[in-house]
TORFIKE-645520 format. One record per residue: residue number from 0; residue in three letters; x, y, z of N, C-alpha, C in turn. Coordinates in steps of 0.2 Angstrom, whole numbers. Each point is the difference from the previous one (the first is absolute). Last residue first. Layout:
<atoms>
+-----+------+-------+-------+-------+-------+-------+-------+-------+-------+-------+
! seq ! type !  n_px !  n_py !  n_pz ! ca_px ! ca_py ! ca_pz !  c_px !  c_py !  c_pz !
+-----+------+-------+-------+-------+-------+-------+-------+-------+-------+-------+
! NUM !  ALA !     X !     Y !     Z !     X !     Y !     Z !     X !     Y !     Z !
...
+-----+------+-------+-------+-------+-------+-------+-------+-------+-------+-------+
</atoms>
This chain:
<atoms>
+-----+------+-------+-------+-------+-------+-------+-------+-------+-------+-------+
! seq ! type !  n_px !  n_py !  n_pz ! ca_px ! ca_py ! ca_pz !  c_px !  c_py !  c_pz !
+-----+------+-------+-------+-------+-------+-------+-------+-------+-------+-------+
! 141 !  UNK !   716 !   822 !   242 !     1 !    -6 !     3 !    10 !    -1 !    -1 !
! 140 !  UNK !   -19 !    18 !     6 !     6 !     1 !    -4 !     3 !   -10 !     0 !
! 139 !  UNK !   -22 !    22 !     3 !     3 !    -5 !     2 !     5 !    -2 !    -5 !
! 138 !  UNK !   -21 !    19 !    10 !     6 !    -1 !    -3 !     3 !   -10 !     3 !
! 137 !  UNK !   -25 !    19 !    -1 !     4 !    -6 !     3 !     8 !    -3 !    -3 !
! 136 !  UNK !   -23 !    20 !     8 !     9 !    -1 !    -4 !     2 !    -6 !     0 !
! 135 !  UNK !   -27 !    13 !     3 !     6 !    -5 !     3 !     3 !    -3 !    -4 !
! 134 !  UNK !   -22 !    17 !     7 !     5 !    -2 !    -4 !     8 !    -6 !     2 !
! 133 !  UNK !   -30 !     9 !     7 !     7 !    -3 !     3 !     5 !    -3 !    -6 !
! 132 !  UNK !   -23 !    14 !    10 !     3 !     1 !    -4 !     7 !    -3 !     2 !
! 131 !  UNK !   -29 !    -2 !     6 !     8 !    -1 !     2 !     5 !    -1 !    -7 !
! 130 !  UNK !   -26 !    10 !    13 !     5 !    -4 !    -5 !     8 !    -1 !     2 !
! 129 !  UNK !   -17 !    12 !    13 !     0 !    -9 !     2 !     3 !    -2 !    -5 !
! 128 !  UNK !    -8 !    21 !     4 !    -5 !    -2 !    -2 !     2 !    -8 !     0 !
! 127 !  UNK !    14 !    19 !     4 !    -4 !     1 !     6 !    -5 !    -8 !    -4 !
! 126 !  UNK !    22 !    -7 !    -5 !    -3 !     5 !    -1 !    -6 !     0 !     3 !
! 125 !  UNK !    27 !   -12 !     0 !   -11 !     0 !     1 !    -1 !     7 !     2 !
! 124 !  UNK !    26 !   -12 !   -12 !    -6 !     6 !     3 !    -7 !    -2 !     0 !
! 123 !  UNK !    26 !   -12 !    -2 !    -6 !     1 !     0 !    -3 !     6 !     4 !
! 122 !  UNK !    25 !   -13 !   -13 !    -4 !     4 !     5 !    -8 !     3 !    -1 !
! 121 !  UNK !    27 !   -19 !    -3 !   -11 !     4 !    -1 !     0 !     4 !     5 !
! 120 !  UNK !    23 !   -14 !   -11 !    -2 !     5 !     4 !    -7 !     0 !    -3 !
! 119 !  UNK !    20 !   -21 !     0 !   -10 !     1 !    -2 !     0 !     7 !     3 !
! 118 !  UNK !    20 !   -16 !    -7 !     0 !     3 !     4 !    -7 !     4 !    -1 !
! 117 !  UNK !    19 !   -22 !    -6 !    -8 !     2 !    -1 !     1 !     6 !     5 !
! 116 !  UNK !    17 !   -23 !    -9 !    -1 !     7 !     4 !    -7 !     3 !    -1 !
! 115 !  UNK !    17 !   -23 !    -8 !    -5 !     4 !     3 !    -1 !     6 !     4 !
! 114 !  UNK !    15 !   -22 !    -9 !     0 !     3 !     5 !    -6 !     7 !    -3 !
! 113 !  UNK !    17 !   -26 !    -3 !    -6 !     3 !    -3 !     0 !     5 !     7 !
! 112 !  UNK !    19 !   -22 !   -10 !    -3 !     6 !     4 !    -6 !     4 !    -3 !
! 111 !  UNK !    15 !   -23 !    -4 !    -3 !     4 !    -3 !    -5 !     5 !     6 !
! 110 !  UNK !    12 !   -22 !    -2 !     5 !     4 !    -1 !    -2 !     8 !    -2 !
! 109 !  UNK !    -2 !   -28 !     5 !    -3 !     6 !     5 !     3 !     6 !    -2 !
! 108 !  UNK !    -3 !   -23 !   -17 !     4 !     5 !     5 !    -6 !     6 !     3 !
! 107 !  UNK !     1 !   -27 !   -13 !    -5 !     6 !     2 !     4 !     2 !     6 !
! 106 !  UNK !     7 !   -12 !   -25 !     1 !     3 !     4 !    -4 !     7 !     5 !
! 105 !  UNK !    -1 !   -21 !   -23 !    -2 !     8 !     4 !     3 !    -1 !     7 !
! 104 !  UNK !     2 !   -16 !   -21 !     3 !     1 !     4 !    -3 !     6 !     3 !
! 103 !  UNK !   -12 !   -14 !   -23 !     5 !     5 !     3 !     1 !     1 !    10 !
! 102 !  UNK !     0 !   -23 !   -18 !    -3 !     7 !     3 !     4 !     4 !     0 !
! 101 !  UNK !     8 !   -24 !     2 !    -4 !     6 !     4 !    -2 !     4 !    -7 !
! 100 !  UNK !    15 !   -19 !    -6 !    -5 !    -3 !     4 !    -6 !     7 !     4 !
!  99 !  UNK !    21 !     4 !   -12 !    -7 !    -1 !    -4 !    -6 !    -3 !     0 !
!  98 !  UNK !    21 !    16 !     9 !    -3 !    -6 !     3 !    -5 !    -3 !    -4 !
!  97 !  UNK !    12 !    18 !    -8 !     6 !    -3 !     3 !    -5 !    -6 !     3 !
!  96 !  UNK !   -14 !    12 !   -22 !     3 !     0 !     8 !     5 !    -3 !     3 !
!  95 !  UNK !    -8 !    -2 !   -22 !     5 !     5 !     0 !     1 !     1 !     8 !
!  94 !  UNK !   -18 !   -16 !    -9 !     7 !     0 !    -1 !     6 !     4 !     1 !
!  93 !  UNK !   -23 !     8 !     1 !     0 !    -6 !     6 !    10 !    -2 !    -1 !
!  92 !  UNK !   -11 !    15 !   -16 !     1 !     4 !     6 !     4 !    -6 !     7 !
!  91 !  UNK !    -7 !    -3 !   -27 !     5 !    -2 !     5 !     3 !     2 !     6 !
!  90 !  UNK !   -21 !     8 !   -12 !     0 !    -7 !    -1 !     5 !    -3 !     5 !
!  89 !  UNK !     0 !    24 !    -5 !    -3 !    -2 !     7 !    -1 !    -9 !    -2 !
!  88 !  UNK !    21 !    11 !    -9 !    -5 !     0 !    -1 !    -6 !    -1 !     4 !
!  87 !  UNK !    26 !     5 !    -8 !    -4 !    -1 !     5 !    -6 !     1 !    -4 !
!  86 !  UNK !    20 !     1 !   -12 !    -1 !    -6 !     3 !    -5 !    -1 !     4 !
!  85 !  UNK !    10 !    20 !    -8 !    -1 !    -2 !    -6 !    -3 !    -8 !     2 !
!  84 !  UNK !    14 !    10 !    17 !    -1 !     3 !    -4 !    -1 !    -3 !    -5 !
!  83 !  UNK !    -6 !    -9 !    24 !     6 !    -1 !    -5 !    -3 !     6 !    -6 !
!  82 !  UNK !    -4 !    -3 !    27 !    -2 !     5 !    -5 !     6 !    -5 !    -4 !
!  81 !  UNK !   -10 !   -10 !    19 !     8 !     2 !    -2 !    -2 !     2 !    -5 !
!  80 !  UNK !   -17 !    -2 !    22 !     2 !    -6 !    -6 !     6 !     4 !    -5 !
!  79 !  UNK !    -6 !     1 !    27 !    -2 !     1 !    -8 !     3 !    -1 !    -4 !
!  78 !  UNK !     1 !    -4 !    26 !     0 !    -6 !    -4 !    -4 !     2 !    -7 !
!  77 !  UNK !    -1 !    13 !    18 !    10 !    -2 !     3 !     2 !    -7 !    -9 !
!  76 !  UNK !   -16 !    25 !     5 !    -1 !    -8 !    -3 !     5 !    -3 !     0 !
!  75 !  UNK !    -4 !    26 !     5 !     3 !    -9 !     3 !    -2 !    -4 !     0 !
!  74 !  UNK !   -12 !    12 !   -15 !     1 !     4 !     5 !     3 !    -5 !     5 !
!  73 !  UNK !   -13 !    -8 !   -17 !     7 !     0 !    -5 !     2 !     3 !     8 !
!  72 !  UNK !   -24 !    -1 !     1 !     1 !     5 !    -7 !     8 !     1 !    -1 !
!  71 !  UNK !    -5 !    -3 !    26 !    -2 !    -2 !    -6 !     1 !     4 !    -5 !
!  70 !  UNK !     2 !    -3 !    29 !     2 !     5 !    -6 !     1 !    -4 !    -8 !
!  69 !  UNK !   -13 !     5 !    26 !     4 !    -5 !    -4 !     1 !     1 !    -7 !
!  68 !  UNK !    -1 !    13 !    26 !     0 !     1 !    -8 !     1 !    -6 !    -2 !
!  67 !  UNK !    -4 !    14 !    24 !     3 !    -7 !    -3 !    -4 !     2 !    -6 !
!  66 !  UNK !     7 !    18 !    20 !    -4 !    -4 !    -4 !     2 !    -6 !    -3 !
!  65 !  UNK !    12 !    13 !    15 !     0 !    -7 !     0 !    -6 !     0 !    -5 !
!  64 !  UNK !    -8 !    21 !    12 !     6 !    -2 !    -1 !     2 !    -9 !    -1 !
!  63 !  UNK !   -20 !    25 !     0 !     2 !    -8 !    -2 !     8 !    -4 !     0 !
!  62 !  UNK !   -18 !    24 !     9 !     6 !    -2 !    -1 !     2 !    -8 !     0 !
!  61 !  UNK !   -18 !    23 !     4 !     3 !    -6 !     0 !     6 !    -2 !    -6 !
!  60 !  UNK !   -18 !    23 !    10 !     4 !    -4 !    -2 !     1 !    -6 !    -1 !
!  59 !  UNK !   -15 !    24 !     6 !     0 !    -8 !     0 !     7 !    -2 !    -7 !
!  58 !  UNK !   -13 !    24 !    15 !     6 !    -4 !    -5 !    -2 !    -7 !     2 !
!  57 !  UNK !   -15 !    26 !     1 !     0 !   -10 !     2 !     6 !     1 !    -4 !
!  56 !  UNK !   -14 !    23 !    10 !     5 !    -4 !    -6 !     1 !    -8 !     6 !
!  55 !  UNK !   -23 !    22 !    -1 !     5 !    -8 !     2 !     7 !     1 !    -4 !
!  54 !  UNK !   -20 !    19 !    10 !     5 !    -1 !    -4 !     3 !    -9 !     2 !
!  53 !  UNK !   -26 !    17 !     3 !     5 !    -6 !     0 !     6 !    -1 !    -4 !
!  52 !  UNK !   -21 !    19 !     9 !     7 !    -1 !    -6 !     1 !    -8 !     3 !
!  51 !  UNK !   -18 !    16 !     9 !    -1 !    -3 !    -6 !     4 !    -6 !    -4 !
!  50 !  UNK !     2 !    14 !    21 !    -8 !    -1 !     2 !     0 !    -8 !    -7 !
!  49 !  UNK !    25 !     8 !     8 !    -5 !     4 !    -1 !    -6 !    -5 !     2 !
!  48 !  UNK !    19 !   -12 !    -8 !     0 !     8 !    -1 !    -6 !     2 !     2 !
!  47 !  UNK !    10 !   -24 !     6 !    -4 !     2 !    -3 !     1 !     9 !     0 !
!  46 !  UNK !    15 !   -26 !    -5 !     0 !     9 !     5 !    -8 !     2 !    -4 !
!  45 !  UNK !    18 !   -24 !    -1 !    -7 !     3 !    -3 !     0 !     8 !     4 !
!  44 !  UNK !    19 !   -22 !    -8 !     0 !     5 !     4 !    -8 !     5 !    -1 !
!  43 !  UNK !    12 !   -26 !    -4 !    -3 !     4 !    -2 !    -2 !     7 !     4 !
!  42 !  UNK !    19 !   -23 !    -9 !     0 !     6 !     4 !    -6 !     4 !    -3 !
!  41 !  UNK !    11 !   -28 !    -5 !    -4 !     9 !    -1 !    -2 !     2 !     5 !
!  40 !  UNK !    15 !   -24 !    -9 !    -3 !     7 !     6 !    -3 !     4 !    -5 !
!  39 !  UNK !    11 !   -30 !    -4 !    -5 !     7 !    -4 !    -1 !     3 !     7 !
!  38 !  UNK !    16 !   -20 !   -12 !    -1 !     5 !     8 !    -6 !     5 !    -5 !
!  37 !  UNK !    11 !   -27 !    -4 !    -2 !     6 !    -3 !    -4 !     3 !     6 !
!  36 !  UNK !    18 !   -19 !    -8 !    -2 !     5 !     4 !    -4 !     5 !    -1 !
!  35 !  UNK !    11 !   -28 !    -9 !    -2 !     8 !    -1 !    -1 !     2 !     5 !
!  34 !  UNK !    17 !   -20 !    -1 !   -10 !     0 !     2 !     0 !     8 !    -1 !
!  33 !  UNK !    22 !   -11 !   -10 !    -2 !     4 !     4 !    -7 !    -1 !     1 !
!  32 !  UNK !    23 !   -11 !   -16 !    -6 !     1 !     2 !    -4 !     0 !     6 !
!  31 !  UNK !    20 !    -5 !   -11 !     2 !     5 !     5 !    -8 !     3 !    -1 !
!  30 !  UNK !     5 !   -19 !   -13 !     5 !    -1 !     5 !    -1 !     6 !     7 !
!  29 !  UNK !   -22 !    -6 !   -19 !     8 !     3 !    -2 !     4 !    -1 !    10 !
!  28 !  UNK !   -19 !   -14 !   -11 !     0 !     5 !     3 !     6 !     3 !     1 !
!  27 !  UNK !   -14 !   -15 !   -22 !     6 !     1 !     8 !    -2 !     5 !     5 !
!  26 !  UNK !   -14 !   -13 !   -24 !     1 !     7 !     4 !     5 !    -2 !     5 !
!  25 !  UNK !    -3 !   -13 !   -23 !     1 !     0 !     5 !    -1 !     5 !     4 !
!  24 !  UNK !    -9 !   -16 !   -22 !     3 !     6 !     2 !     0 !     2 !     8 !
!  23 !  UNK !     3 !   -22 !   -21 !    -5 !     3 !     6 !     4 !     7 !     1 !
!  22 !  UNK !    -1 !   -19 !   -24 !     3 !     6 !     6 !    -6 !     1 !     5 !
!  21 !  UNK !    -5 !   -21 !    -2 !     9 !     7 !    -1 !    -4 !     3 !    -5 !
!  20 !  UNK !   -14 !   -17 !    19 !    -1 !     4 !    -7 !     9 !     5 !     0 !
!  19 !  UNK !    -8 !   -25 !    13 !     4 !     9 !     1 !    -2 !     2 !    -8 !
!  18 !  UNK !   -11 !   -24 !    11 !     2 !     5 !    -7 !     4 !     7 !     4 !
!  17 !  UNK !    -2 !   -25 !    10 !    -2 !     5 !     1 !     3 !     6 !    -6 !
!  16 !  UNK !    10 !   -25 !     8 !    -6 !     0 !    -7 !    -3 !     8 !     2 !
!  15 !  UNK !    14 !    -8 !    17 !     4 !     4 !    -4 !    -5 !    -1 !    -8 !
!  14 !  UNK !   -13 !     3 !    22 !     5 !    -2 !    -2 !     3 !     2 !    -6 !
!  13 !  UNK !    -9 !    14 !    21 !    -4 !    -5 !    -7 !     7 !    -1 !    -2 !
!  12 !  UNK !    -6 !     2 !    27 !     3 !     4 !    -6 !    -1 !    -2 !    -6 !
!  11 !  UNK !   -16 !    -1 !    23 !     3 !    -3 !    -3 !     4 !     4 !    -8 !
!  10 !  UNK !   -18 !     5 !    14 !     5 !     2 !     4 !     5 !    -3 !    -1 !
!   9 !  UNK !   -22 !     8 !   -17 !     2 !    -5 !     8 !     9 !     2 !     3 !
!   8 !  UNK !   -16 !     7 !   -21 !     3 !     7 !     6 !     2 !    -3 !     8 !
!   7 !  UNK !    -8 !   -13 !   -19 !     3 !     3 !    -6 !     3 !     6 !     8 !
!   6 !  UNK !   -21 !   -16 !     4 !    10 !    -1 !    -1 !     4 !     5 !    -2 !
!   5 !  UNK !   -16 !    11 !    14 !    -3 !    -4 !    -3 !     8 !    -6 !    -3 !
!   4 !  UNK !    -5 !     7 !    24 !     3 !     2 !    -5 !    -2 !    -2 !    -6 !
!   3 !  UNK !    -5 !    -9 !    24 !    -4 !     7 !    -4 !     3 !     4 !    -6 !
!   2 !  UNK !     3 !   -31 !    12 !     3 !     8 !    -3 !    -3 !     5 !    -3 !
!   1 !  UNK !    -6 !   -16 !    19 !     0 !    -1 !    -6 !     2 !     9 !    -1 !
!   0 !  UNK !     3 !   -17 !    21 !    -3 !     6 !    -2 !     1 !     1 !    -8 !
+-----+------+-------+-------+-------+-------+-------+-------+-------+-------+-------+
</atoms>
């Protein structure tokens, strides 16, 4: 059977002639990194008044936890480059790194939470002729 890869994505590993470009940059997955969570409820309560009236309130929520963040722009950069006074420059940003072979280092942490709220009151009136007059509050708070 003939190989369906083209070569370059065969099965085989490239030899030691094979270009790596340096610097390269790395993403990780931090030590005590978590799969995210995310919960979403609401609650809708409705009552009719009468011939005419309709009262609602709604709440809706949620909640993100273990978010993930990759974190850039210097921001745990396990591998930035060493502020010299009067010496730095973006030219020798590369040289001032501990590793001079990498880039920047980022580290992807679960570390960030979200959450949500909402609450919607309305109320509605029909009138003898079928209009409909309906106001409605809506609050929220992230």
């Amino acid at each position: 059977m003939a190989n369906p890869f083209p070569a370059q994505y065969g099965p085989s590993l490239p030899g030691p002639e094979a270009a790596f470009v340096l610097p390269t940059g790395i993403n990780y997955l931090d030590k005590n990194f978590r799969l995210p969570l995310f919960t979403i409820w609401s609650l809708s309560l409705e009552r009719q008044l009468g011939q005419s009236w309709r009262v609602k309130a709604g709440y809706t929520g949620n909640k993100g936890t273990h978010l993930f963040y990759i974190f850039q722009r210097g921001a745990r950069d396990v591998n930035a480059a060493i502020y010299i006074p009067g010496n730095s420059t973006v030219g020798n940003t590369q040289a001032r790194r501990p590793n001079e072979d990498f880039s920047n280092i980022f580290a992807v942490e679960s570390t960030h939470n979200s959450n949500y709220h909402s609450l919607e009151l309305l109320a509605e009136k029909r009138s003898v002729m079928d209009y409909l007059f309906s106001p409605t509050i809506l609050g929220r708070r992230s």
